[in-house]
C-alpha positions in Angstrom: 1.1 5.4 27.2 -1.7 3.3 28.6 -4.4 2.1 26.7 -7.7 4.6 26.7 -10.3 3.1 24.7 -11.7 6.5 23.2 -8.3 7.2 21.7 -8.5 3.5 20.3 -11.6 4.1 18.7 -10.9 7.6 17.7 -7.7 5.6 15.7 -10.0 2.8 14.6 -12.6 5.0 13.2 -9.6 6.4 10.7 -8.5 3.6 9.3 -11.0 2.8 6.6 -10.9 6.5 4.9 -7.0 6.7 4.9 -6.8 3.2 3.1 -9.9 4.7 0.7 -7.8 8.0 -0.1 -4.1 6.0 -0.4 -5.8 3.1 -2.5 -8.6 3.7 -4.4 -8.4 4.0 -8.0 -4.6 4.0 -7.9 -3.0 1.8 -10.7 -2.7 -1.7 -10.2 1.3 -1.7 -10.1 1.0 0.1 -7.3 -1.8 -2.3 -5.6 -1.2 -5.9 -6.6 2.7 -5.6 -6.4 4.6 -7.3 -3.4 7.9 -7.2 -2.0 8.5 -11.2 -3.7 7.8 -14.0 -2.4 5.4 -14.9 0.3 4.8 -11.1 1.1 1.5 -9.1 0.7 0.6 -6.9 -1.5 -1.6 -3.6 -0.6 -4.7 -5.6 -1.8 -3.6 -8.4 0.0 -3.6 -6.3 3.6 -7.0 -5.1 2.8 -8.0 -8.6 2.6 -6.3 -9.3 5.6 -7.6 -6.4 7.1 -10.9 -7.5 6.4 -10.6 -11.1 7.5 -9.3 -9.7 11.1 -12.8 -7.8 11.1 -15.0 -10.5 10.3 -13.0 -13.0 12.8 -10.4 -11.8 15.1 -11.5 -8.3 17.4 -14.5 -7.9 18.2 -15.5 -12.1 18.2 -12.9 -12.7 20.9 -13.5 -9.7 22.7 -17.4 -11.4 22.7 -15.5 -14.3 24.1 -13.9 -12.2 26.5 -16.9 -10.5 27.8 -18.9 -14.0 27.9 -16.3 -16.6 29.3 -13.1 -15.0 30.5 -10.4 -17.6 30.6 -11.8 -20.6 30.0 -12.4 -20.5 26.6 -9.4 -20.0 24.3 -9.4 -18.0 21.0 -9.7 -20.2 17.6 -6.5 -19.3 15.8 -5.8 -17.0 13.4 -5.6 -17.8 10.0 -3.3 -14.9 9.4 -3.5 -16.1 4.9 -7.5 -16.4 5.3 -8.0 -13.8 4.0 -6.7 -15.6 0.5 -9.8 -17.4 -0.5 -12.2 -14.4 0.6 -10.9 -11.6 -1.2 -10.8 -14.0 -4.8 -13.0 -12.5 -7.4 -12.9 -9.2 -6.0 -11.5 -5.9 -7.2 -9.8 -3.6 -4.7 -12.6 -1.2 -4.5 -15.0 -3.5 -3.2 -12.4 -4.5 -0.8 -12.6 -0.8 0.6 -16.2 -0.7 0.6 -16.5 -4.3 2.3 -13.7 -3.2 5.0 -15.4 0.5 5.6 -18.8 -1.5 6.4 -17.3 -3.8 8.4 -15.3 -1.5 10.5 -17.9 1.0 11.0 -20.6 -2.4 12.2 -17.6 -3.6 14.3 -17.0 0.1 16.2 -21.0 0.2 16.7 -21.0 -3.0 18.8 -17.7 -1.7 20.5 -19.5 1.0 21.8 -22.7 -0.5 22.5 -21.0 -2.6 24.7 -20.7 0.6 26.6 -17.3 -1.1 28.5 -16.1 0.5 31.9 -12.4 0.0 33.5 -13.3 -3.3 35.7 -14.9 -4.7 31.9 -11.3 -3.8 29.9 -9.1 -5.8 33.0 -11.0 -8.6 32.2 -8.7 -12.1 30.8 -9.2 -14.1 28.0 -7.0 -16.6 26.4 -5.0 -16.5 23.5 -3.9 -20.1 21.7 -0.3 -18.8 21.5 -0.3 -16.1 24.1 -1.8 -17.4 26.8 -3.4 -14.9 29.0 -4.5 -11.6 27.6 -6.7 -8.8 29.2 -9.6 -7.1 26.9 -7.5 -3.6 27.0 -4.3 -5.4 25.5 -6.5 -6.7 22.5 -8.4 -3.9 21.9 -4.9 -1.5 22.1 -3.7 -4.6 19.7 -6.2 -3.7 17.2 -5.2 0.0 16.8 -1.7 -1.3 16.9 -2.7 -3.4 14.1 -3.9 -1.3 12.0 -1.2 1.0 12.2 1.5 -1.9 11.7 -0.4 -3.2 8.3 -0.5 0.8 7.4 3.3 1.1 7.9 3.3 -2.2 5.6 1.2 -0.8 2.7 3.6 2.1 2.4 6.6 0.0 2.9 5.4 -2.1 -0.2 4.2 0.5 -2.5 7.8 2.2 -1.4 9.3 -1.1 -2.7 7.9 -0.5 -6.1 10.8 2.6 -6.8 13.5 0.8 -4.5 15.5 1.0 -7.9 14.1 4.1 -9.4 15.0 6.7 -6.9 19.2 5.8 -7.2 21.1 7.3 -4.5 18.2 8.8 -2.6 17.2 5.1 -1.3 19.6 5.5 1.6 17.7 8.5 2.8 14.6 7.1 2.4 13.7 5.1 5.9 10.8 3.6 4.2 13.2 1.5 2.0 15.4 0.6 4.7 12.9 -0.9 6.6 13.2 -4.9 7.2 9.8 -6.3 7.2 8.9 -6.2 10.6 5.5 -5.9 9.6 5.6 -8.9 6.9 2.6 -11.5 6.9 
């Protein structure tokens, strides 16, 4: 499938309301419980999800737009989101992500971007050369993978609790391909 932005944005758009109706108000066993160590927990991908927003999509897609390929992206702090979601209960998280997201999808479509604007190159620090349609299809992409996550760790909660089942259940068989 090739990359169509309204189908991006229609994806985008849904993010923020699924996490709201999986998440909110849910125990915290189910929120702030990981997979062990160095792994995330759902309130941990908000976080992430959040940092992404403030620094990652629509800041190098500026950078994109402004100065092709010869400026390179800043790197990702893929555990920045550590220090920013301190202090701060899940629900906000939601809220703060929602805003975010729904400021972030204005400015996408403000930019009002045609074909010849999405085969535009930037330049990734570990990637190299990227086009503007590969990193916005990344951040749908992303979205979904940190969604497949959040399930996969609150699945992880019952690994032992459902017995036999857990070899029927492909959400427990999964290996982490979606790990920080």
């Amino acid at each position: 499938m090739e990359h169509n932005l309204q189908h991006t944005i229609s994806l985008l758009t849904r993010t923020p309301a699924t996490l709201n109706t999986l998440l909110r108000d849910l125990p915290e066993t189910w929120t702030l419980r990981n997979e062990g160590e160095n792994t995330w927990s759902a309130f941990d991908v908000v976080g992430h999800l959040i940092h992404a927003e403030r620094t990652d999509w629509i800041s190098r897609a500026r950078i994109v737009l402004q100065f092709g390929e010869t400026q390179t992206f800043e790197s990702f702090d893929r555990w920045g989101h550590l220090r920013e979601s301190q202090g701060k209960s899940l629900g906000q998280l939601l809220d703060e992500f929602a805003r975010l997201r729904s400021e972030n999808l204005g400015e996408l479509r403000a930019l009002n971007l045609r074909q010849e604007d999405l085969e535009l190159r930037g330049r990734h620090p570990a990637l190299g050369v990227i086009t503007l349609s590969g990193l916005l299809a990344t951040w749908a992409a992303h979205d979904l993978t940190h969604l497949h996550q959040i399930s996969r760790v609150m699945a992880y909660q019952y690994r032992e609790a459902v017995g036999p089942w857990s070899g029927y259940l492909g959400v427990l068989q999964c290996a982490g391909h979606s790990s920080p």
